[in-house]
PyMOL Python script that loads the backbone (N, CA, C, O; Angstrom):
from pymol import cmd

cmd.read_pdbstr("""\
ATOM      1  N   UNK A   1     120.096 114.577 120.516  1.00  0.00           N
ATOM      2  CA  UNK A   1     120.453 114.122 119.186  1.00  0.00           C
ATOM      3  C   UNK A   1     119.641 112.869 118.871  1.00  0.00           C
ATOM      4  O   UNK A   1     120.166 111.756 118.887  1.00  0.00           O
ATOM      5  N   UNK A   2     118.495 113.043 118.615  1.00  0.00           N
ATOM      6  CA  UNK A   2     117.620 111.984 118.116  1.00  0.00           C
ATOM      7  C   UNK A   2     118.418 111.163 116.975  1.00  0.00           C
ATOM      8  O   UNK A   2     118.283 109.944 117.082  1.00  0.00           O
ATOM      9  N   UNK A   3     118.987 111.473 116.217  1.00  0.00           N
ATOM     10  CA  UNK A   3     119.903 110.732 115.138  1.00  0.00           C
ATOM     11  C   UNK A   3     121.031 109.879 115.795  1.00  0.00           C
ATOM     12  O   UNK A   3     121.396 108.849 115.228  1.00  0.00           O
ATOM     13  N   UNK A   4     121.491 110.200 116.756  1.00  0.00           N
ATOM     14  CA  UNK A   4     122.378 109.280 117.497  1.00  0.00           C
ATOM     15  C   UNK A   4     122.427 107.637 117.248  1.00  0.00           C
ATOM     16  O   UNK A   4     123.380 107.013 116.781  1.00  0.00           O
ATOM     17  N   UNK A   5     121.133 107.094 117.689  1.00  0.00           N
ATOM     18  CA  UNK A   5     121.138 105.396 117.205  1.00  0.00           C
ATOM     19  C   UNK A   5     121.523 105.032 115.907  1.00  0.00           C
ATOM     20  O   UNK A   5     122.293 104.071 115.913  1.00  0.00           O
ATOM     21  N   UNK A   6     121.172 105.596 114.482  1.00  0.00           N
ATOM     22  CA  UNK A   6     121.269 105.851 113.709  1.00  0.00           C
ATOM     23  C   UNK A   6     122.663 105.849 113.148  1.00  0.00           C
ATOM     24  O   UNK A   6     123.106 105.042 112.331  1.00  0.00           O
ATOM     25  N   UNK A   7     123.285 106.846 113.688  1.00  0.00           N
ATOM     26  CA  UNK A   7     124.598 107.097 113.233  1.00  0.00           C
ATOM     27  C   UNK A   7     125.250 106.178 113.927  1.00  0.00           C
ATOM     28  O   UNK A   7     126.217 105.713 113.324  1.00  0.00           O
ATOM     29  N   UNK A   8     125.031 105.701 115.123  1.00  0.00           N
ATOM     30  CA  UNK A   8     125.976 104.458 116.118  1.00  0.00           C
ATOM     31  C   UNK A   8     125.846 103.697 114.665  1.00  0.00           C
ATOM     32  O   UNK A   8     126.608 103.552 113.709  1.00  0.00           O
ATOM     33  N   UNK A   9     124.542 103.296 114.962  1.00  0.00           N
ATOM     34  CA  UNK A   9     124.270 102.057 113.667  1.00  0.00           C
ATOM     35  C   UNK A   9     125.250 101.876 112.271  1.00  0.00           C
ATOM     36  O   UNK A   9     125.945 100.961 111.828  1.00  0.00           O
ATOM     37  N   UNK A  10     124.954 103.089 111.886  1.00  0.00           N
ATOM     38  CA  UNK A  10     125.853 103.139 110.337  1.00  0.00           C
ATOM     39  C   UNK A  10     127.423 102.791 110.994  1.00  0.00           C
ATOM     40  O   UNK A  10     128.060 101.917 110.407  1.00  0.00           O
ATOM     41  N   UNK A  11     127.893 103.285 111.886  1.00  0.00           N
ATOM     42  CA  UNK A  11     129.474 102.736 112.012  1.00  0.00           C
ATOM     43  C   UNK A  11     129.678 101.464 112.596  1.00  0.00           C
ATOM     44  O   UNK A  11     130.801 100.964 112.647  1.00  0.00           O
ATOM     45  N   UNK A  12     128.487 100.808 113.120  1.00  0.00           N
ATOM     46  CA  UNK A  12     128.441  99.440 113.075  1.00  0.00           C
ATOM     47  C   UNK A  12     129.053  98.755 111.983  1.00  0.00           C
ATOM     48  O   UNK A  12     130.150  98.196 111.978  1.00  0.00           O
ATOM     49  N   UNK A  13     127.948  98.895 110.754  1.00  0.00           N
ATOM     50  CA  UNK A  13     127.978  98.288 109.625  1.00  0.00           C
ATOM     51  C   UNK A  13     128.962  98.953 108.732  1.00  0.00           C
ATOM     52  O   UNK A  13     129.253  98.403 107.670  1.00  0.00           O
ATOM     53  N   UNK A  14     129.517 100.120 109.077  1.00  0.00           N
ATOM     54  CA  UNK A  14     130.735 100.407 108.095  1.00  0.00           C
ATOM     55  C   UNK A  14     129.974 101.380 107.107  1.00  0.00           C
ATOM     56  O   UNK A  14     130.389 101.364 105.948  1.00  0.00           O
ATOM     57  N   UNK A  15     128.953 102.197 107.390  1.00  0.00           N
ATOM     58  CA  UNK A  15     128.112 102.929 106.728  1.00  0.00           C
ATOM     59  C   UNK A  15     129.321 104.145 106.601  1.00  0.00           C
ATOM     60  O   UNK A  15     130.058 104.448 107.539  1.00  0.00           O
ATOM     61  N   UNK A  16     129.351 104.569 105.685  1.00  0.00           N
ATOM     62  CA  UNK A  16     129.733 105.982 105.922  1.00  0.00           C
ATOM     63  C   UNK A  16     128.912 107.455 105.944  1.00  0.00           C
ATOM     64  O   UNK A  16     128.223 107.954 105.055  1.00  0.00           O
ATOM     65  N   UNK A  17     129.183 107.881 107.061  1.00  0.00           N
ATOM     66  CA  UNK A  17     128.199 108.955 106.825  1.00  0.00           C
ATOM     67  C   UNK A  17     128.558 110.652 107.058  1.00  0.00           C
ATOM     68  O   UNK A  17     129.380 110.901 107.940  1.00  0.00           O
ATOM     69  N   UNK A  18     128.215 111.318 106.616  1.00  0.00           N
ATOM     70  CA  UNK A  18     128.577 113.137 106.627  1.00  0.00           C
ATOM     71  C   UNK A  18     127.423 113.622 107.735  1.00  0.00           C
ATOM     72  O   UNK A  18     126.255 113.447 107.388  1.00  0.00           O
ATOM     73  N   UNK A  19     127.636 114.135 108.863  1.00  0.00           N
ATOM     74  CA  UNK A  19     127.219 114.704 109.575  1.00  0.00           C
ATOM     75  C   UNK A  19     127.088 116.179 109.738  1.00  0.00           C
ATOM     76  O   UNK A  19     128.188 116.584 110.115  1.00  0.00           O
ATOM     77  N   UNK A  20     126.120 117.319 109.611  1.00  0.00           N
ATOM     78  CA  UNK A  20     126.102 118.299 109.263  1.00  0.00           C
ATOM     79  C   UNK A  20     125.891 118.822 110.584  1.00  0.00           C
ATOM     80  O   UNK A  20     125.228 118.103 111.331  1.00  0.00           O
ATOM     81  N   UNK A  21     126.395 120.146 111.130  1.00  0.00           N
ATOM     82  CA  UNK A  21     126.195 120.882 112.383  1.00  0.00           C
ATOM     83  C   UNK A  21     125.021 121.918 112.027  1.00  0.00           C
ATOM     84  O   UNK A  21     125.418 122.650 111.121  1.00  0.00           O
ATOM     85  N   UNK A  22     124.157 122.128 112.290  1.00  0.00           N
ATOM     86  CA  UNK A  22     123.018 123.016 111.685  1.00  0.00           C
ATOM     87  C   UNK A  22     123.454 124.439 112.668  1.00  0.00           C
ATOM     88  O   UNK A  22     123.051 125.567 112.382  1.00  0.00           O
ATOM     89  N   UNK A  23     124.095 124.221 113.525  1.00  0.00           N
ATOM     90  CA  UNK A  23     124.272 125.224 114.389  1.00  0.00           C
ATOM     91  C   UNK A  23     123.250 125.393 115.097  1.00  0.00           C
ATOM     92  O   UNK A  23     123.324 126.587 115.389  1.00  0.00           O
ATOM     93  N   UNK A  24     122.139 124.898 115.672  1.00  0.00           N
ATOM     94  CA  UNK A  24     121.194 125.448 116.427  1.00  0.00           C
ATOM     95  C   UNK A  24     121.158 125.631 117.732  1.00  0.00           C
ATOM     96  O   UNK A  24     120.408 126.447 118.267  1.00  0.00           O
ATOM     97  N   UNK A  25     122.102 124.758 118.450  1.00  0.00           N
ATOM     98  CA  UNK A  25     123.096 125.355 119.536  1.00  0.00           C
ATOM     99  C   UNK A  25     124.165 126.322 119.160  1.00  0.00           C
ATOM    100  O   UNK A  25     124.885 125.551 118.525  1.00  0.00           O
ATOM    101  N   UNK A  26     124.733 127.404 119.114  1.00  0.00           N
ATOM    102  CA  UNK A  26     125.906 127.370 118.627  1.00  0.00           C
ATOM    103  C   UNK A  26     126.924 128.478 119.065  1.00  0.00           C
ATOM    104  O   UNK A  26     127.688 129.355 118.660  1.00  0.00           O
ATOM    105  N   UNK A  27     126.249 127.631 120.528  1.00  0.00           N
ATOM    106  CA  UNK A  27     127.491 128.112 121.735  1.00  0.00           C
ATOM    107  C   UNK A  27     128.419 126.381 121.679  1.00  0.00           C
ATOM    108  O   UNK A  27     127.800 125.349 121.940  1.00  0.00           O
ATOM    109  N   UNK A  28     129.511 126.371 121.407  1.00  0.00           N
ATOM    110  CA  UNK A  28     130.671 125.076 121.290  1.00  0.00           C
ATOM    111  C   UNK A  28     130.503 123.997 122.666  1.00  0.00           C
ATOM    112  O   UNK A  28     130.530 122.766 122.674  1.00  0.00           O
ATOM    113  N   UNK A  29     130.352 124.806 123.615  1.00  0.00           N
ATOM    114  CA  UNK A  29     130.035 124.156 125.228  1.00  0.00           C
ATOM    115  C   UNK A  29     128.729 123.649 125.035  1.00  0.00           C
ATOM    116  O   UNK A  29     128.634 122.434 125.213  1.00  0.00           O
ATOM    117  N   UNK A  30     127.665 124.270 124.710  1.00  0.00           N
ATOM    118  CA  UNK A  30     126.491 123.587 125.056  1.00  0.00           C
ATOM    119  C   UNK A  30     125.969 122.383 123.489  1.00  0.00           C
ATOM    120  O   UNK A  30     124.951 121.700 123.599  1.00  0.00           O
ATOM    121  N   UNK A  31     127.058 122.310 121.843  1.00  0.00           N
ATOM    122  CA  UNK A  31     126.640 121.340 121.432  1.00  0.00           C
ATOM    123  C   UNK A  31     128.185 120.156 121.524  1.00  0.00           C
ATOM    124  O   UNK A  31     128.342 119.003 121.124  1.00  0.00           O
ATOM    125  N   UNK A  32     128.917 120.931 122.096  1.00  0.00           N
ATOM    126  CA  UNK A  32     129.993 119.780 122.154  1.00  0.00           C
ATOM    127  C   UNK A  32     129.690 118.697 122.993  1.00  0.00           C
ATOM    128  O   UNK A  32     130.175 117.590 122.758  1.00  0.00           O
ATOM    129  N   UNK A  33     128.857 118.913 124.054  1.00  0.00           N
ATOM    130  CA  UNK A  33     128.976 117.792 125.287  1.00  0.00           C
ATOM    131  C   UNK A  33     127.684 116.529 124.435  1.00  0.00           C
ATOM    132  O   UNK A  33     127.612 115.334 124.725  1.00  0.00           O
ATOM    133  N   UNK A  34     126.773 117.282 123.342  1.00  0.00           N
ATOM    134  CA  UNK A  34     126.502 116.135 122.758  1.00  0.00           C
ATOM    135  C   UNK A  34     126.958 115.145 121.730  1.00  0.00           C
ATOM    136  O   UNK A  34     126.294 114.125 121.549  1.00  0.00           O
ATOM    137  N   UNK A  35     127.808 115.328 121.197  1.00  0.00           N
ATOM    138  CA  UNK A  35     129.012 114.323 120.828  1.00  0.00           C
ATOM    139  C   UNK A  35     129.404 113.638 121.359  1.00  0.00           C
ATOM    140  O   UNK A  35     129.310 112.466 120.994  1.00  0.00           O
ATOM    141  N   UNK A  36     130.098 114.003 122.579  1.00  0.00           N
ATOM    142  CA  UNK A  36     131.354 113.432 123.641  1.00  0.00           C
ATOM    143  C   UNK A  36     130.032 112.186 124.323  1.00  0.00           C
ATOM    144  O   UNK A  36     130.271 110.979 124.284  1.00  0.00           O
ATOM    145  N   UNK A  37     128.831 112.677 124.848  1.00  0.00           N
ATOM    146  CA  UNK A  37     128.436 111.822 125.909  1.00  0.00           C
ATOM    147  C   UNK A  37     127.402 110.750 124.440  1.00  0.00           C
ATOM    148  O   UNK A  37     127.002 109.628 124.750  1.00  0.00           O
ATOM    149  N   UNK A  38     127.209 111.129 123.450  1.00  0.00           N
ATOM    150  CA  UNK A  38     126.804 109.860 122.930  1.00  0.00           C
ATOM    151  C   UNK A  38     127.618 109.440 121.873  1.00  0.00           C
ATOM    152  O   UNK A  38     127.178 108.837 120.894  1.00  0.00           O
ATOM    153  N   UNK A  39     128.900 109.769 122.054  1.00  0.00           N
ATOM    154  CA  UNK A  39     129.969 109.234 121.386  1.00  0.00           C
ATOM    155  C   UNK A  39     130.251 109.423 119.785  1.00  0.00           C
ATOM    156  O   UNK A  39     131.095 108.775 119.166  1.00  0.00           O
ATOM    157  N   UNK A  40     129.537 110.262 119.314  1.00  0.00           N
ATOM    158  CA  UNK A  40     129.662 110.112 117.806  1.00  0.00           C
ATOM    159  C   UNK A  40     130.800 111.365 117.395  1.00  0.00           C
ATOM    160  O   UNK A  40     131.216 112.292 118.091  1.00  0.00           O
ATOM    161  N   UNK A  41     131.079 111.031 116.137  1.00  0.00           N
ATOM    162  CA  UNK A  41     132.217 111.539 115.430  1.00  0.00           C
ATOM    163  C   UNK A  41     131.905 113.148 115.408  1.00  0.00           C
ATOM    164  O   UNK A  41     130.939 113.526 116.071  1.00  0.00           O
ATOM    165  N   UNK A  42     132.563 113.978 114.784  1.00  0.00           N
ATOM    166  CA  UNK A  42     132.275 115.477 115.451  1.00  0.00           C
ATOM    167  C   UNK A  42     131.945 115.855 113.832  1.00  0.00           C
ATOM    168  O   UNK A  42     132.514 115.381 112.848  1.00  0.00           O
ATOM    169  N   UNK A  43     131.032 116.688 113.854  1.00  0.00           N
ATOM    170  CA  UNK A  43     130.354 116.762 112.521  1.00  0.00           C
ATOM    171  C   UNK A  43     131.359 117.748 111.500  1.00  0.00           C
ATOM    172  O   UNK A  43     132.182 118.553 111.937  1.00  0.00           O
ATOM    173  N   UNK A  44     131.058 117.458 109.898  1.00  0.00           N
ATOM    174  CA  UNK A  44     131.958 118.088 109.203  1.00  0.00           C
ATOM    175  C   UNK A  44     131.918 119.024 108.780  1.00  0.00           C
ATOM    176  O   UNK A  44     132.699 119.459 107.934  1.00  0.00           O
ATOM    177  N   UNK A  45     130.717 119.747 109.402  1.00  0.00           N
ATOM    178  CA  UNK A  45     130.899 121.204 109.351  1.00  0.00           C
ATOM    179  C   UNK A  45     129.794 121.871 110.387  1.00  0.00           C
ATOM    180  O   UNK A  45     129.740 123.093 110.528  1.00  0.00           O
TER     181      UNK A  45
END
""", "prot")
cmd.dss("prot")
cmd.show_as("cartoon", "prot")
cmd.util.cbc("prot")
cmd.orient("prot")
């Protein structure tokens, strides 16, 4: 997730932001564990 710093960043500053799942993983196991291990919010769709 190259966007990761990015999105940390914006909830630093209180950014709000919409995160889109493109699905390009889209087995749940192999894009969930990138959320969880760089911590960001789980996308809104």
């Amino acid at each position: 997730m190259k966007s990761a710093p990015v999105s940390l960043a914006f909830k630093e500053r209180g950014v709000e932001e919409t995160l889109l799942h493109t699905g390009q993983h889209y087995d749940p196991e192999l894009s969930q564990v990138f959320f969880e291990d760089l911590k960001l919010d789980p996308p809104a769709r």
